[in-house]
C-alpha positions as CSV (number, residue, x, y, z in Angstrom):
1,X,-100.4,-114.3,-57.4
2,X,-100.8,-111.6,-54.8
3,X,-101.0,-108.0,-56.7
4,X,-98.7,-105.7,-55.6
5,X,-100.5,-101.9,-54.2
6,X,-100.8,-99.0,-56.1
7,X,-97.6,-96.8,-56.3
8,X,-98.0,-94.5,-53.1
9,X,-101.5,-96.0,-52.4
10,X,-101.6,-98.1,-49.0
11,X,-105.0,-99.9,-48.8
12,X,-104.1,-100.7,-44.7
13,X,-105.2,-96.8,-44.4
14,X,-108.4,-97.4,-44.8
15,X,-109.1,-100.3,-43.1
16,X,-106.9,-99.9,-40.0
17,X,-109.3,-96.5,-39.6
18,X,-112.4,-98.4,-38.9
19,X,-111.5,-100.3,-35.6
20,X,-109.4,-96.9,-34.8
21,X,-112.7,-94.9,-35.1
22,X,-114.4,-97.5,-33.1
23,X,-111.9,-96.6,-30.1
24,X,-112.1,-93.0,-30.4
25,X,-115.5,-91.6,-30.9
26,X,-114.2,-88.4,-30.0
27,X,-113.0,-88.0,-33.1
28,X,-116.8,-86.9,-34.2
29,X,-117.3,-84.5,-31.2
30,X,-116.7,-81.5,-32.9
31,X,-117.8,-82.0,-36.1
32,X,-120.6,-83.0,-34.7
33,X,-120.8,-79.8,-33.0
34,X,-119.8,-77.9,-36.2
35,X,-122.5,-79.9,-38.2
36,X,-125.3,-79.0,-36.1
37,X,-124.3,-75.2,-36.2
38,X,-124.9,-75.4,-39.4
39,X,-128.5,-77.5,-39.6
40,X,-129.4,-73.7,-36.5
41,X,-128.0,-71.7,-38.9
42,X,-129.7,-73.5,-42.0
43,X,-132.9,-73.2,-40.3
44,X,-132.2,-69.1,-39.2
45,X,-131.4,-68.6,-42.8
46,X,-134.3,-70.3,-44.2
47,X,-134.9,-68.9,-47.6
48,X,-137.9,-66.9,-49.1
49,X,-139.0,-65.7,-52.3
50,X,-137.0,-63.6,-54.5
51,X,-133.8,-62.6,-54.9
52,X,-132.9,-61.6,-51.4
53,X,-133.9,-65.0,-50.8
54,X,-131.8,-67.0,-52.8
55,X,-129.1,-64.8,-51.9
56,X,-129.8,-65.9,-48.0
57,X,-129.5,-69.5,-48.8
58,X,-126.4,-69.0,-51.2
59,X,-125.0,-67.4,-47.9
60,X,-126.2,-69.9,-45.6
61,X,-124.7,-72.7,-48.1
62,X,-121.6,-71.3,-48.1
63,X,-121.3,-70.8,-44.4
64,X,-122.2,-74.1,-43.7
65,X,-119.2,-75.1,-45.9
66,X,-117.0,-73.7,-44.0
67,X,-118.1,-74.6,-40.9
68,X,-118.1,-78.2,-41.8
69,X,-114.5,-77.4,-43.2
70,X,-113.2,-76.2,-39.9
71,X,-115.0,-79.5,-38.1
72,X,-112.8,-82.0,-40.5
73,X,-109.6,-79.7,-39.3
74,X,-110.4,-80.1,-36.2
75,X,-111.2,-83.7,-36.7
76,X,-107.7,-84.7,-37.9
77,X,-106.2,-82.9,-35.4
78,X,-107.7,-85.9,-32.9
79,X,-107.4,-88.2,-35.8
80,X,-103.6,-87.6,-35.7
81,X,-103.4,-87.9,-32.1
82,X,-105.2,-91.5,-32.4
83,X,-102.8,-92.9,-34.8
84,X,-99.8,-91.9,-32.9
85,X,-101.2,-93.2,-29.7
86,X,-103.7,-95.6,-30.6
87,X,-106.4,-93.8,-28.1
88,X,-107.0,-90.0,-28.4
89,X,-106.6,-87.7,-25.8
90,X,-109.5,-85.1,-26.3
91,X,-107.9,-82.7,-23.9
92,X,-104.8,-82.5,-25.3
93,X,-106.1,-82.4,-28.9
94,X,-108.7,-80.1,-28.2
95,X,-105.7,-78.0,-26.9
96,X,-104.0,-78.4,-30.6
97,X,-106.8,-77.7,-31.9
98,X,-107.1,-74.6,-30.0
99,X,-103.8,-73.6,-31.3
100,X,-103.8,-74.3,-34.6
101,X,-107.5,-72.9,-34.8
102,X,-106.4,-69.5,-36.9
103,X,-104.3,-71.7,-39.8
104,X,-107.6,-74.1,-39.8
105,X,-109.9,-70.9,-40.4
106,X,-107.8,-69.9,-42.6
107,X,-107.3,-73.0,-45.1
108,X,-111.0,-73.6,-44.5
109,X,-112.0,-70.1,-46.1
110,X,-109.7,-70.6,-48.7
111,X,-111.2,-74.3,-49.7
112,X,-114.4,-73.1,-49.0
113,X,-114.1,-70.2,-51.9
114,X,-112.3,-72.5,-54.4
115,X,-114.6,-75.2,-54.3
116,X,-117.9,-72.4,-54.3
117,X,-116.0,-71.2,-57.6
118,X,-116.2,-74.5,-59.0
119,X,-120.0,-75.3,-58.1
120,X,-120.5,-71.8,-59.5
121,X,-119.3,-72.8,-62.8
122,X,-121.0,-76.3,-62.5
123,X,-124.3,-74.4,-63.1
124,X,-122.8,-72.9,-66.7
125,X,-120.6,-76.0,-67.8
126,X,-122.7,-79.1,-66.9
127,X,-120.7,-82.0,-66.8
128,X,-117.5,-80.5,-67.5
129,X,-117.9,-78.1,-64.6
130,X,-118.3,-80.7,-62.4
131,X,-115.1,-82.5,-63.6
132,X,-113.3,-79.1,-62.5
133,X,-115.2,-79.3,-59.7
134,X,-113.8,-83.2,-58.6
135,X,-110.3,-81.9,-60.0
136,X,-110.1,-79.1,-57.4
137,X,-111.5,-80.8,-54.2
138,X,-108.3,-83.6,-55.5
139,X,-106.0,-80.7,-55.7
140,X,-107.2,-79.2,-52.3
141,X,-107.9,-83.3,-49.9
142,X,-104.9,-82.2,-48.2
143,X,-104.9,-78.9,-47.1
144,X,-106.9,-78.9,-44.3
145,X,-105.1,-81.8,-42.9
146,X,-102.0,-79.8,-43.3
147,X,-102.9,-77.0,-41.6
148,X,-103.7,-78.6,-38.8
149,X,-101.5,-81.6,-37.8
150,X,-98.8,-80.1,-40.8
151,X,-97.3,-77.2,-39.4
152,X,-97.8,-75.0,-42.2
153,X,-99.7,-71.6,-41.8
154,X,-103.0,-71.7,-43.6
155,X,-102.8,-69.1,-45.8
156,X,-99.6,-72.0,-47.3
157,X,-102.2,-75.2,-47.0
158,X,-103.1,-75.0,-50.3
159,X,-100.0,-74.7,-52.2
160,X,-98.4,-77.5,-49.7
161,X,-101.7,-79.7,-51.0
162,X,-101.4,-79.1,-54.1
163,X,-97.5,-80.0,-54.4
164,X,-98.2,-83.1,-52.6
165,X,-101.3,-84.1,-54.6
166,X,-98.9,-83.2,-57.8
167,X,-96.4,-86.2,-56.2
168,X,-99.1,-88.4,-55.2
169,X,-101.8,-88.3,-57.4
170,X,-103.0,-92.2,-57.1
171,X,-103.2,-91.5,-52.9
172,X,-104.8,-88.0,-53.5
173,X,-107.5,-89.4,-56.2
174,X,-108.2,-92.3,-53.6
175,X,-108.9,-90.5,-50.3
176,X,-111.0,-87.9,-52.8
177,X,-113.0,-90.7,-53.9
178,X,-113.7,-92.0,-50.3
179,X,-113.8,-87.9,-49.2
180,X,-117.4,-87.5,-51.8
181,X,-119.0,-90.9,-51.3
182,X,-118.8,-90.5,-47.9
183,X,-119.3,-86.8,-47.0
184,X,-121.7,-86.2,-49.1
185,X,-123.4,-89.7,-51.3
186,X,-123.7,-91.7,-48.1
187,X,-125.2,-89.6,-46.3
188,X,-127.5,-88.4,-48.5
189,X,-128.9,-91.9,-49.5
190,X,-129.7,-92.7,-45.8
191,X,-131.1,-89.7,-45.1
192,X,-133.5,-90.8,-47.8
193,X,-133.8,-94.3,-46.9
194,X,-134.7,-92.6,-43.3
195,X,-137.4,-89.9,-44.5
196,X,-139.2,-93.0,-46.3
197,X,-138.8,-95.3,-43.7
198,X,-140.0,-92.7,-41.3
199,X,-142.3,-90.4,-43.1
200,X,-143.6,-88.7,-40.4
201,X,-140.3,-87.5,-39.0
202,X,-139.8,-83.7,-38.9
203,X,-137.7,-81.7,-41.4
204,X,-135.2,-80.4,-38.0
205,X,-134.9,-84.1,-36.5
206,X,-133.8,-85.7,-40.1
207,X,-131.7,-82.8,-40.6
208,X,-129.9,-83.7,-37.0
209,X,-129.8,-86.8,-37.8
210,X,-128.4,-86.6,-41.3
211,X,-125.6,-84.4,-39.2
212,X,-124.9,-87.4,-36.8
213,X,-124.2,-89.9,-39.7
214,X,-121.8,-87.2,-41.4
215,X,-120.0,-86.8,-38.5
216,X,-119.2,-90.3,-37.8
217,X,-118.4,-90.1,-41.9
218,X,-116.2,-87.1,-41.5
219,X,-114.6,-89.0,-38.4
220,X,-113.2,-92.0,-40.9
221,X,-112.6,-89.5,-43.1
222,X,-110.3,-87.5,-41.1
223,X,-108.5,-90.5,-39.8
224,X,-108.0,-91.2,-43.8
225,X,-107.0,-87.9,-44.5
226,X,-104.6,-87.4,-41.6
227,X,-102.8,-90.5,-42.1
228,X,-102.6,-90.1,-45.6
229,X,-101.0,-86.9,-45.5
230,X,-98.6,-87.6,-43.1
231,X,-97.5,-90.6,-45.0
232,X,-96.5,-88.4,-47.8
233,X,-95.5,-85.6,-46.3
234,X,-93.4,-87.1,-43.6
235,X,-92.6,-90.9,-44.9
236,X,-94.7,-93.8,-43.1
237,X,-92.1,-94.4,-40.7
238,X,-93.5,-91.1,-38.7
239,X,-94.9,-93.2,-35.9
């Protein structure tokens, strides 16, 4: 007997986004571009001894975050533009993207500092803080796609999240799930499997390379995210 999906969960998502990231590698461009900002800036920021120091890399950490934020807003703004057309136009997402740059920033900081909050407490509560932590990214997988193929001002992408996580939660808890594996476990492990396949390879070129695998994680990640938020914000009869 075939078992019927999820309430509000629709497995196709996810696998639908895999031959749709195939067609449209320009999905990764910018957070590509974002991605390797942040390895410069890692680098520029490269922390010493003391407390000056650690308060360089808590800086550099945390702008990195957002950077990386902005690239997966700016990736489901051509995420969106490949599901409604089957084949993204750059130009004309760029140009969104462009346009709805601001309201991106803007929901970015605001995920940015929640999330910092709850690493923050992670180092005081052990496990529990990192429950809170996995609780608030849930809460927040939808504001970035919201501010930028949603409409809604950034400084609003939260709350709007947050609503449609609370009428959701088995889609929200879902595209989380795939959100952490991918954006952060993945890549992690192969950047492993890479520096121990390839032990001679230099600290800047597995960190570049590390940011190439992201971005082609945060592309199928966008695509998930955009899709799913429109489905529940907008009914899946949008397209």
């Amino acid at each position: 007997m075939k078992r019927a999906p999820l309430p509000g969960v629709d497995p196709t998502v996810y696998v639908n986004a895999i031959p749709l990231l195939v067609r449209n590698p320009s999905i990764i461009v910018v957070p590509l571009l974002t991605l390797v900002i942040g390895v410069l800036i890692g680098i520029a920021l490269t922390p010493s001894n003391g407390a000056i120091g650690q308060m360089t890399a808590g800086l550099g950490a945390f702008i990195f975050f957002l950077i990386a934020l902005f690239g997966v807003g700016a990736a489901c703004v051509v995420a969106d533009d490949a599901w409604r057309h089957g084949r993204a136009n750059f130009e004309r997402a760029w140009t969104e993207t462009r346009r709805r740059g601001g309201e991106i920033l803007t929901a970015s900081i605001g995920v940015a500092l929640l999330v910092t909050v709850g690493q923050y407490v992670t180092t005081f509560l052990g496990a529990i803080g990192l429950v809170l932590t996995a609780l608030i990214v849930m809460f927040l997988i939808w504001a970035l796609p919201a501010a930028a193929v949603g409409g809604i001002p950034g400084g609003a992408a939260i709350q709007v999240s947050i609503d449609r996580v609370r009428g959701a939660p088995l889609a929200a808890a879902l595209a989380t799930i795939v959100t952490l594996v991918l954006g952060f476990y993945v890549p992690a492990v192969l950047g492993a499997f890479i520096a121990g396949w390839v032990p001679t390879i230099s600290g800047v070129v597995l960190a570049l390379v590390i940011a190439l695998i992201r971005a082609v994680m945060v592309g199928y990640i966008a695509l998930v995210l955009s899709k799913t938020y429109s489905d529940e914000a907008f009914g899946r009869r949008r397209w």
